[in-house]
GUSEMI-564595 format. One line per field, with one value per atom (N, C-alpha, C, CB): residue number from 1; residue in three letters; chain; atom name; x, y, z. Coordinates in nm, 2 decimals, padded with zeros to 4 digits. Glycine has a CB too. Layout:
BEGIN
bavex	[NUM;...]
kelo	[ALA;...]
torlo	[A;...]
marti	[CA;...]
c1	[X;...]
c2	[Y;...]
c3	[Z;...]
END
This chain:
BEGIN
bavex	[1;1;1;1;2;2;2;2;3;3;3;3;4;4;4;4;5;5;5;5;6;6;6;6;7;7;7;7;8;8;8;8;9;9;9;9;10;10;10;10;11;11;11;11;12;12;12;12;13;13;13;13;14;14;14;14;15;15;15;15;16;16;16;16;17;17;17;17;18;18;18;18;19;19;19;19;20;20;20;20;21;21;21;21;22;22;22;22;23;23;23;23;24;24;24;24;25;25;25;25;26;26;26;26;27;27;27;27;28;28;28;28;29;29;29;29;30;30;30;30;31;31;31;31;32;32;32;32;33;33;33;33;34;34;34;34;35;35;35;35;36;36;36;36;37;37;37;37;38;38;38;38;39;39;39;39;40;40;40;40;41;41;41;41;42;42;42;42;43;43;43;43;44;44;44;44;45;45;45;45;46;46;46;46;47;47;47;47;48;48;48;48;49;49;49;49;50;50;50;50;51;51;51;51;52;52;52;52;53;53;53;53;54;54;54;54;55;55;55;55;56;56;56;56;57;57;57;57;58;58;58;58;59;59;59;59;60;60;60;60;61;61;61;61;62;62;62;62;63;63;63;63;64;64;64;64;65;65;65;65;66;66;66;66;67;67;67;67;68;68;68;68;69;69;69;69]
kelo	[UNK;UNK;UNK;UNK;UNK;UNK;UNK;UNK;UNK;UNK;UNK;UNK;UNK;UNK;UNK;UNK;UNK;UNK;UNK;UNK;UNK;UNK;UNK;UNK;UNK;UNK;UNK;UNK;UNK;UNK;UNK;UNK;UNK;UNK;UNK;UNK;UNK;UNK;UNK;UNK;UNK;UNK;UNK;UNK;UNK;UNK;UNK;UNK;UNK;UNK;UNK;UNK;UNK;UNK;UNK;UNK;UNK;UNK;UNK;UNK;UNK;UNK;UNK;UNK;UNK;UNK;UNK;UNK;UNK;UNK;UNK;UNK;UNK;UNK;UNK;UNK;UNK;UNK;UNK;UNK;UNK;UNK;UNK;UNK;UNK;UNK;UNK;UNK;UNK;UNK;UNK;UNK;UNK;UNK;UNK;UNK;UNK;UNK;UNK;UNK;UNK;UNK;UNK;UNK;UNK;UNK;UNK;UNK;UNK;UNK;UNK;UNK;UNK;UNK;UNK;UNK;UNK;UNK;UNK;UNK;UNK;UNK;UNK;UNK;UNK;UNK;UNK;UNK;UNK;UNK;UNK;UNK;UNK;UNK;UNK;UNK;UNK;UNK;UNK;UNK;UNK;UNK;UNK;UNK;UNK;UNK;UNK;UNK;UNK;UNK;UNK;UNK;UNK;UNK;UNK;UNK;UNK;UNK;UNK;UNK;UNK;UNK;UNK;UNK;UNK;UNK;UNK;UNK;UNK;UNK;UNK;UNK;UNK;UNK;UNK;UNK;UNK;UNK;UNK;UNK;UNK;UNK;UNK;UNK;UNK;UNK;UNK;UNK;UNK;UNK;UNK;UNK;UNK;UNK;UNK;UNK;UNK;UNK;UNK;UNK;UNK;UNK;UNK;UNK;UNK;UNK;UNK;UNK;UNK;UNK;UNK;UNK;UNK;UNK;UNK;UNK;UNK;UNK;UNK;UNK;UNK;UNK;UNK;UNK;UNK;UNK;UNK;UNK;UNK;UNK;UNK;UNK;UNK;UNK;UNK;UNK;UNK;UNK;UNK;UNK;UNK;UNK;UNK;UNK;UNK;UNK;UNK;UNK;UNK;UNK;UNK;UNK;UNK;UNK;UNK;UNK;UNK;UNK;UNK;UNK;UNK;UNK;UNK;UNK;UNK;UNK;UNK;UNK;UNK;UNK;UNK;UNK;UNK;UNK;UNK;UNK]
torlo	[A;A;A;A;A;A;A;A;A;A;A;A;A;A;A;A;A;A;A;A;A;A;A;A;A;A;A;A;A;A;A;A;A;A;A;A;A;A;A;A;A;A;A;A;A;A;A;A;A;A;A;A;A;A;A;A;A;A;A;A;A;A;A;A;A;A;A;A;A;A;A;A;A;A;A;A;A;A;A;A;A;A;A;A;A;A;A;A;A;A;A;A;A;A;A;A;A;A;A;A;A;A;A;A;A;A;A;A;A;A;A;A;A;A;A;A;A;A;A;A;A;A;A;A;A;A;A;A;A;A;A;A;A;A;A;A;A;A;A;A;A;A;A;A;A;A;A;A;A;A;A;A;A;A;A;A;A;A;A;A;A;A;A;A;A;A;A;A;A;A;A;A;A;A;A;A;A;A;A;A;A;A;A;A;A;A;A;A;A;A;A;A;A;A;A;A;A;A;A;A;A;A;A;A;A;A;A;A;A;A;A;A;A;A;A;A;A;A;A;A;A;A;A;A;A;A;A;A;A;A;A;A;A;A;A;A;A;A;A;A;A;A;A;A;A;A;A;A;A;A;A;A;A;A;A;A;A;A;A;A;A;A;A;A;A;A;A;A;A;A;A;A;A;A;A;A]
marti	[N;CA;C;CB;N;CA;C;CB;N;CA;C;CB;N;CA;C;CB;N;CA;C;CB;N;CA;C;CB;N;CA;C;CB;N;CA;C;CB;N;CA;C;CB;N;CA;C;CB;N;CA;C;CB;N;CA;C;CB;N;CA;C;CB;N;CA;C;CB;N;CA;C;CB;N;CA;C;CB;N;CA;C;CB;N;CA;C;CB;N;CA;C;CB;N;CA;C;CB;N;CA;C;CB;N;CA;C;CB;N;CA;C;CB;N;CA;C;CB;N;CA;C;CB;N;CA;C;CB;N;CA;C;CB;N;CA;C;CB;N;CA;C;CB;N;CA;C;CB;N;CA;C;CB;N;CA;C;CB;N;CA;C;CB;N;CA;C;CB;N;CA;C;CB;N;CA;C;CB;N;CA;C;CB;N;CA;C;CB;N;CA;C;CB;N;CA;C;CB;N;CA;C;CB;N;CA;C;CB;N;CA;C;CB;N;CA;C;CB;N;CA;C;CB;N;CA;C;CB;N;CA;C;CB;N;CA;C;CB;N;CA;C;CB;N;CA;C;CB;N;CA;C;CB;N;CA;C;CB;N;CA;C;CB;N;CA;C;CB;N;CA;C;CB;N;CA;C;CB;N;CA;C;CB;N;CA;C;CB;N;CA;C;CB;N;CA;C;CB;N;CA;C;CB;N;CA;C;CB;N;CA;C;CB;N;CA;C;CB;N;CA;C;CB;N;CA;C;CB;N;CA;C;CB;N;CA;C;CB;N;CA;C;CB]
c1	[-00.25;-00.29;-00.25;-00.44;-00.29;-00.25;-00.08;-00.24;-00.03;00.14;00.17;00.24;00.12;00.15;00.07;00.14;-00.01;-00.07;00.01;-00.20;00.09;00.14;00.28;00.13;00.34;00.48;00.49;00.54;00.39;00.31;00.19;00.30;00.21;00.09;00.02;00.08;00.08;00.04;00.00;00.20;00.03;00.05;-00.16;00.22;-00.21;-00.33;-00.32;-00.35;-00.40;-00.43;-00.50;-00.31;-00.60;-00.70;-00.72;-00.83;-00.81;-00.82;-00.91;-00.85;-00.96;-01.02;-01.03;-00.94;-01.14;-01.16;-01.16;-01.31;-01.09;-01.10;-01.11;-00.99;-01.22;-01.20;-01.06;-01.33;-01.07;-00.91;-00.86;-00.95;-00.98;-00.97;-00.99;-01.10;-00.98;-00.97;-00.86;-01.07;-00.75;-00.61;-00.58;-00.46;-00.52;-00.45;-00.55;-00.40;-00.64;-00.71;-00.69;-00.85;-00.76;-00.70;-00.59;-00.67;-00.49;-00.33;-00.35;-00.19;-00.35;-00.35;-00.43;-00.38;-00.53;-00.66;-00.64;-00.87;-00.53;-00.48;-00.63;-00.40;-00.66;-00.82;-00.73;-00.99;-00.60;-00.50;-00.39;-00.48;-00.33;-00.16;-00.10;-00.10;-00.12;-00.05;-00.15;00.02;-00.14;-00.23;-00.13;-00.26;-00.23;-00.15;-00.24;-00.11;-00.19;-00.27;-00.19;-00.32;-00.26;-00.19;-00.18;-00.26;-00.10;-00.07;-00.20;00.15;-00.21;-00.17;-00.30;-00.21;-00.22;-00.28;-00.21;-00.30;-00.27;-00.16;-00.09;-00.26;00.02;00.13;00.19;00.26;00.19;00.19;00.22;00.08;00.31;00.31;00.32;00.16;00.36;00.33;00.49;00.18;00.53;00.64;00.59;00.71;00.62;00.56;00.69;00.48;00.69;00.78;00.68;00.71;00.76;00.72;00.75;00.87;00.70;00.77;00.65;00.83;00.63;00.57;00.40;00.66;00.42;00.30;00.37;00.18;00.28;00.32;00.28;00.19;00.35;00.27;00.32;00.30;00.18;00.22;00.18;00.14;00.28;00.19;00.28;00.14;00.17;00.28;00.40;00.26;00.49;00.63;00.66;00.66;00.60;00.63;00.55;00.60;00.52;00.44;00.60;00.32;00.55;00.73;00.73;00.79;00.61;00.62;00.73;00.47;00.72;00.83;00.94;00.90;01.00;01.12;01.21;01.13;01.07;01.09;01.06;00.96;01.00;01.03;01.14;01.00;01.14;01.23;01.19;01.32;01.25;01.20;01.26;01.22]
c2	[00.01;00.15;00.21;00.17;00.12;00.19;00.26;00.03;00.12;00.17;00.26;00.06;00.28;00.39;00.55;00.34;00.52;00.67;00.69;00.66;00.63;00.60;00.65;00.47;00.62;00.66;00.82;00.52;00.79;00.97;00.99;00.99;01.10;01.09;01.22;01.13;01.29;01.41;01.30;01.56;01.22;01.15;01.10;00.96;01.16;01.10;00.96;01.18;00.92;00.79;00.69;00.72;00.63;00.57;00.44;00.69;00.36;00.25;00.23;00.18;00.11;00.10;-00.02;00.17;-00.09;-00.24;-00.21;-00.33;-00.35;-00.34;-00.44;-00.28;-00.49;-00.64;-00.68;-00.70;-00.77;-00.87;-00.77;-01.09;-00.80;-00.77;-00.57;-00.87;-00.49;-00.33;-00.28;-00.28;-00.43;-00.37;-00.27;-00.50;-00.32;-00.26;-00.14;-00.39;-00.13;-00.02;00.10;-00.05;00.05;00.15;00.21;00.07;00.19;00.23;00.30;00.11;00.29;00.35;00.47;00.26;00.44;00.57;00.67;00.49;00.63;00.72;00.75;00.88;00.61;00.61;00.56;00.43;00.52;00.42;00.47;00.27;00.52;00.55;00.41;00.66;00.32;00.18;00.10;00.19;-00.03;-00.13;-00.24;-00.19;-00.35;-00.40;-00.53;-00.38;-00.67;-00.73;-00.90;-00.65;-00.96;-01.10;-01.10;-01.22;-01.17;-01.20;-01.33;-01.27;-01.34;-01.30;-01.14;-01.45;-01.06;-00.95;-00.89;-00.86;-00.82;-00.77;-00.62;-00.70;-00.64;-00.59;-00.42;-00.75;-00.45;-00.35;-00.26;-00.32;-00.15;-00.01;00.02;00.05;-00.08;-00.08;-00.13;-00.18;-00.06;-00.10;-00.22;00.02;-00.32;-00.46;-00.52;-00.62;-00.48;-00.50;-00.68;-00.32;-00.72;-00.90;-00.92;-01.03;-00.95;-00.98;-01.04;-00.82;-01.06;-01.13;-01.03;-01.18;-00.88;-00.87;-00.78;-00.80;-00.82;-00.74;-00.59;-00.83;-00.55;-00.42;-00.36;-00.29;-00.33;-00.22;-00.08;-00.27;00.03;00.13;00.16;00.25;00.33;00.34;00.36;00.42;00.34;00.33;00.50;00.31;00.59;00.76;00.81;00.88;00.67;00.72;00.76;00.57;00.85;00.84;00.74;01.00;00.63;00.54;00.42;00.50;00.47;00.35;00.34;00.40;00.43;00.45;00.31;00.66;00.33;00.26;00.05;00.35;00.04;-00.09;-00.13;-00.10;-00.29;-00.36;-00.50;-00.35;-00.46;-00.58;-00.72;-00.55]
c3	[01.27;01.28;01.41;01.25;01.50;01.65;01.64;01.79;01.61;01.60;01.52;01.57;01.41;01.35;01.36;01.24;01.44;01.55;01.64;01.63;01.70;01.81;01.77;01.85;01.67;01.63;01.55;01.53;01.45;01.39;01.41;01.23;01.55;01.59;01.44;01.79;01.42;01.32;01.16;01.28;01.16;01.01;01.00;01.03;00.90;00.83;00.79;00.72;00.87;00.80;00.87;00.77;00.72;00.78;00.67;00.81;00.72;00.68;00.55;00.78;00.50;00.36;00.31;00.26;00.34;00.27;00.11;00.33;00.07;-00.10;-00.13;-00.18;-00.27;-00.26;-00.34;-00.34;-00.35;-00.39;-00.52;-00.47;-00.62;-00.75;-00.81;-00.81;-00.69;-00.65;-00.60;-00.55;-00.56;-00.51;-00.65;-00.49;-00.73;-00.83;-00.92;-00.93;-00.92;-00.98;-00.89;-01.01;-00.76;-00.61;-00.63;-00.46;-00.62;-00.61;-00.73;-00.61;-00.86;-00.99;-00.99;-01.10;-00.96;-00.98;-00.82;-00.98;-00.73;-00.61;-00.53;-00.66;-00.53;-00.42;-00.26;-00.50;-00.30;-00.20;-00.22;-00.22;-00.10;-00.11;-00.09;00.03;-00.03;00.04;00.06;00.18;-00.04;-00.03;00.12;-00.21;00.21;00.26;00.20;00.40;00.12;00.07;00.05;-00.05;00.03;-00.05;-00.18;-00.03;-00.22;-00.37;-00.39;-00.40;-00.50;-00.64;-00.66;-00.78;-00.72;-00.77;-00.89;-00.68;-00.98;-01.09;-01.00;-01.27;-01.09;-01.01;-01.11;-01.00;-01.23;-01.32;-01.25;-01.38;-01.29;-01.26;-01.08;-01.33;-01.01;-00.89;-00.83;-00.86;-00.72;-00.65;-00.57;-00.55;-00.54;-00.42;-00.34;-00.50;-00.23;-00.07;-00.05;00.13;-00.06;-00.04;00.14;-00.15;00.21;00.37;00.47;00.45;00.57;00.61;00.61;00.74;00.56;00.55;00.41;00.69;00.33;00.13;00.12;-00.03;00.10;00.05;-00.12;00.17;-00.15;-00.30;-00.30;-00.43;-00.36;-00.39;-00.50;-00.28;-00.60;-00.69;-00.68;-00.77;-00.81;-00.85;-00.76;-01.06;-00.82;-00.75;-00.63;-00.85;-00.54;-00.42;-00.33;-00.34;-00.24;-00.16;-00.06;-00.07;-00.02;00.04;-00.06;00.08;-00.19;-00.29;-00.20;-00.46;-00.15;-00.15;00.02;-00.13;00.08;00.18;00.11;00.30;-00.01;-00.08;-00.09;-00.19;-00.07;-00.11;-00.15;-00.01;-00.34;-00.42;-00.39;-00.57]
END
């Protein structure tokens, strides 16, 4: 979060514990723009960037665009 205040300082954004099994409902029901999480989770309907830290959000979030499956 630092680094990304730091790089956009105008950019909203704040944090959000979820349990394991609230990744994928989160992202779908847009309670979460960008989950950062471990696998295994259902993946459905969701873009997922695999790398040393995973991230998912929806397929038409405009954070998709920055995924790479």
């Amino acid at each position: 979060m630092r680094e990304l205040r730091r790089r956009c300082p105008d950019a909203e954004a704040r944090t959000l514990h979820l349990d394991w099994n609230d990744v994928h409902p989160a992202l779908l029901d847009h309670r979460v723009d960008v989950v950062i999480a471990r696998e295994p989770f259902p993946s459905g309907q969701l873009r997922v960037a695999v790398g040393p830290r995973p991230c998912a959000c929806q397929q038409h979030n405009p954070w998709a665009q920055h995924a790479q499956a």
